[in-house]
C-alpha positions as a Markdown table, in Angstrom:
| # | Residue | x | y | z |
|---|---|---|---|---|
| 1 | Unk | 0.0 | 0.0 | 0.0 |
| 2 | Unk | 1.8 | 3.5 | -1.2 |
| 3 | Unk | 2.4 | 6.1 | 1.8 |
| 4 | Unk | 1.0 | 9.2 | 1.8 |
| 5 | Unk | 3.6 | 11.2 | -0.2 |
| 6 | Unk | 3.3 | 8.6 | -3.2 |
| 7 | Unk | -0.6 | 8.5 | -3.2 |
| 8 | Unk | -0.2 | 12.3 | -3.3 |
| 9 | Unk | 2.1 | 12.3 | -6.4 |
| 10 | Unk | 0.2 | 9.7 | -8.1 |
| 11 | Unk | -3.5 | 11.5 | -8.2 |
| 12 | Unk | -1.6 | 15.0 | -8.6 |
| 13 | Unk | -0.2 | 13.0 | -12.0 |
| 14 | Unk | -3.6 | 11.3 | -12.6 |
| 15 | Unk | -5.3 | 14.3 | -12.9 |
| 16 | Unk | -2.8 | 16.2 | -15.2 |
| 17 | Unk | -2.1 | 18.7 | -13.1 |
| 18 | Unk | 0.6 | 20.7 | -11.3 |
| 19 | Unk | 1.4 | 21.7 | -8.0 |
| 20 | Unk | 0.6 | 25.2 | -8.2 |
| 21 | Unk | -3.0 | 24.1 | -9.6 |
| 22 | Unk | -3.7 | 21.3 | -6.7 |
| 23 | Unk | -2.7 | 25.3 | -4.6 |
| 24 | Unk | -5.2 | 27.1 | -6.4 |
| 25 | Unk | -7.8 | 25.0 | -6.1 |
| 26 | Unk | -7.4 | 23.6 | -2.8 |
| 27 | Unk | -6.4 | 26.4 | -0.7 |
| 28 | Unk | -3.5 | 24.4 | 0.5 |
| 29 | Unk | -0.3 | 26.3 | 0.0 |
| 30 | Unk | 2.4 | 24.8 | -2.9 |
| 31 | Unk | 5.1 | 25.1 | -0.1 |
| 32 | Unk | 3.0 | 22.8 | 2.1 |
| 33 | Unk | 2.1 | 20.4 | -0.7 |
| 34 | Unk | 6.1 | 20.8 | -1.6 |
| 35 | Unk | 6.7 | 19.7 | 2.0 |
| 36 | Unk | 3.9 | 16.8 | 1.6 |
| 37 | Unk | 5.3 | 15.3 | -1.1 |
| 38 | Unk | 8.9 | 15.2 | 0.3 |
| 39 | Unk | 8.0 | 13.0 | 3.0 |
| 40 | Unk | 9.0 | 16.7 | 5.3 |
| 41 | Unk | 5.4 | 16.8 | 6.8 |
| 42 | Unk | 2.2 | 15.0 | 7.0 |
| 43 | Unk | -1.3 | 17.3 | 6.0 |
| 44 | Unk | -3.8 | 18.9 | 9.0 |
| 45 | Unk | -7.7 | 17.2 | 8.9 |
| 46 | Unk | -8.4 | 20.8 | 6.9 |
| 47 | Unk | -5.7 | 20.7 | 4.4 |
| 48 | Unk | -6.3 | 16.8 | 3.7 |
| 49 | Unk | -10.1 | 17.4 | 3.3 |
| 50 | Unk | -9.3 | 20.1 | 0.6 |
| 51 | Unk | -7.0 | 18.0 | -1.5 |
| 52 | Unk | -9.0 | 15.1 | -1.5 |
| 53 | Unk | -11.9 | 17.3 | -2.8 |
| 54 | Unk | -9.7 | 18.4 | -4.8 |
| 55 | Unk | -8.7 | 15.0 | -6.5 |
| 56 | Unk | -11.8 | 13.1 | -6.2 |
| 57 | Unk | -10.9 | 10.3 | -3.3 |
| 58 | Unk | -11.9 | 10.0 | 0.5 |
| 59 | Unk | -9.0 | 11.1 | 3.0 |
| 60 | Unk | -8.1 | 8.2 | 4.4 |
| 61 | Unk | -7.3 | 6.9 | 0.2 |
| 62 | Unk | -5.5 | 9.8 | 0.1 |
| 63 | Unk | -3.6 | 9.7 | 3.4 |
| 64 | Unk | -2.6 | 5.6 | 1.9 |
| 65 | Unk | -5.7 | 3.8 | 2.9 |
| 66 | Unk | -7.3 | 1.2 | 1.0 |
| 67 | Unk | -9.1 | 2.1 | -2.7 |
| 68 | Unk | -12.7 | 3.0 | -1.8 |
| 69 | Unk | -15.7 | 3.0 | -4.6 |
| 70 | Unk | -15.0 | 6.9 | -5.6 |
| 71 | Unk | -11.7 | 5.4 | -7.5 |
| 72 | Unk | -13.9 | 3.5 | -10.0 |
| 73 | Unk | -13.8 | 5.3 | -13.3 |
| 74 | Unk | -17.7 | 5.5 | -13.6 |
| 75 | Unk | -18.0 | 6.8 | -10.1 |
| 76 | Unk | -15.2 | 9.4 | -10.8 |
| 77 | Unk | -16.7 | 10.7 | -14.0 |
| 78 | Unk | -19.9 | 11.1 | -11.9 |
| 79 | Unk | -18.6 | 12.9 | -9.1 |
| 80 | Unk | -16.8 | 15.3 | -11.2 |
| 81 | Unk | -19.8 | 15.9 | -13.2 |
| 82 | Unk | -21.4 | 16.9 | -9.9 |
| 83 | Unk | -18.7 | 18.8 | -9.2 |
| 84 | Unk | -18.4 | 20.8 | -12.3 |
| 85 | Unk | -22.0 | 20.8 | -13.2 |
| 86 | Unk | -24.2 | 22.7 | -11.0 |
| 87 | Unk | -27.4 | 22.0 | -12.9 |
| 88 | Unk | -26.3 | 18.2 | -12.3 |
| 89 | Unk | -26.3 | 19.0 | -8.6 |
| 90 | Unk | -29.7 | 20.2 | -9.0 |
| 91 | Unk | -30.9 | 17.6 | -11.0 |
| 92 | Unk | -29.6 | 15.0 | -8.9 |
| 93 | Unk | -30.6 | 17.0 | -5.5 |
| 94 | Unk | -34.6 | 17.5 | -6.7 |
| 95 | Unk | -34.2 | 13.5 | -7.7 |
| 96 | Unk | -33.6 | 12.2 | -4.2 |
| 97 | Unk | -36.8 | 11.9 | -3.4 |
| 98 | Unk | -38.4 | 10.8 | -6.3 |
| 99 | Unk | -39.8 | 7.8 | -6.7 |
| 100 | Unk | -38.4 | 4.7 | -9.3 |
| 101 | Unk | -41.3 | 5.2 | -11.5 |
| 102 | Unk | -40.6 | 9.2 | -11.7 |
| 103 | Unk | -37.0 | 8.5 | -12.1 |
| 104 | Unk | -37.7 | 6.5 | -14.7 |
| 105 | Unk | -40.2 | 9.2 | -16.7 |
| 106 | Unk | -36.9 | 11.5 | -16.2 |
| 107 | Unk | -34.8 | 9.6 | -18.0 |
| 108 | Unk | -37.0 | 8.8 | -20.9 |
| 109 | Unk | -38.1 | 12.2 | -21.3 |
| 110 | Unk | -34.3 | 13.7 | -20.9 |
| 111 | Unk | -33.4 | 10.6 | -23.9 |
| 112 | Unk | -36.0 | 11.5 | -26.0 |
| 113 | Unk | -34.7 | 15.2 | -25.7 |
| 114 | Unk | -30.9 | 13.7 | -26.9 |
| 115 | Unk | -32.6 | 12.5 | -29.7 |
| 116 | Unk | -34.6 | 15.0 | -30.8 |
| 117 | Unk | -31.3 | 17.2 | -30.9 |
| 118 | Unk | -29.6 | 15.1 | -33.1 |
């Protein structure tokens, strides 16, 4: 199972992105996640709950725990559809408590949508 440090590097390179850009959008400063990836020091709750936001796993997969459903590549594309979509948050939020049966209108309705725009 890889530490911490090497989990870190791998989603970092996973999700094509850099340091500085893990920063931006995690609030976690790039000296910290400079100091994180050394081995140097381990992340705060805070810090560790931003990153793994940031690059779609629980903490404890990040921190070197075992792979939890969010690594699955359907669950991933869902969660950052949810995460980059707010009208899917919506959509998924008014759907909660709908029954199967109205689910089920949703989805032929939002299909025969698709196919009436080509």
């Amino acid at each position: 199972m890889p530490d911490f440090p090497v989990r870190l590097g791998e989603l970092i390179a996973e999700h094509g992105m850099s340091q500085k850009e893990l920063s931006r959008r995690s609030g976690v400063t790039e000296a910290a996640i400079s100091r994180y990836l050394s081995g140097e020091r381990r992340p705060g709750a805070n810090a560790a709950m931003a990153m793994a936001s940031v690059l779609g796993v629980s903490v404890e997969y990040l921190m070197g725990g075992e792979e939890s459903f969010e690594r699955t590549p359907e669950v991933r594309e869902m969660l950052d559809g949810l995460r980059m979509r707010p009208e899917l948050r919506v959509l998924f939020s008014t759907s909660k408590d709908a029954t199967t049966e109205d689910i089920e209108e949703a989805i032929r309705t939002l299909e025969r949508l698709k196919e009436q725009r080509g």
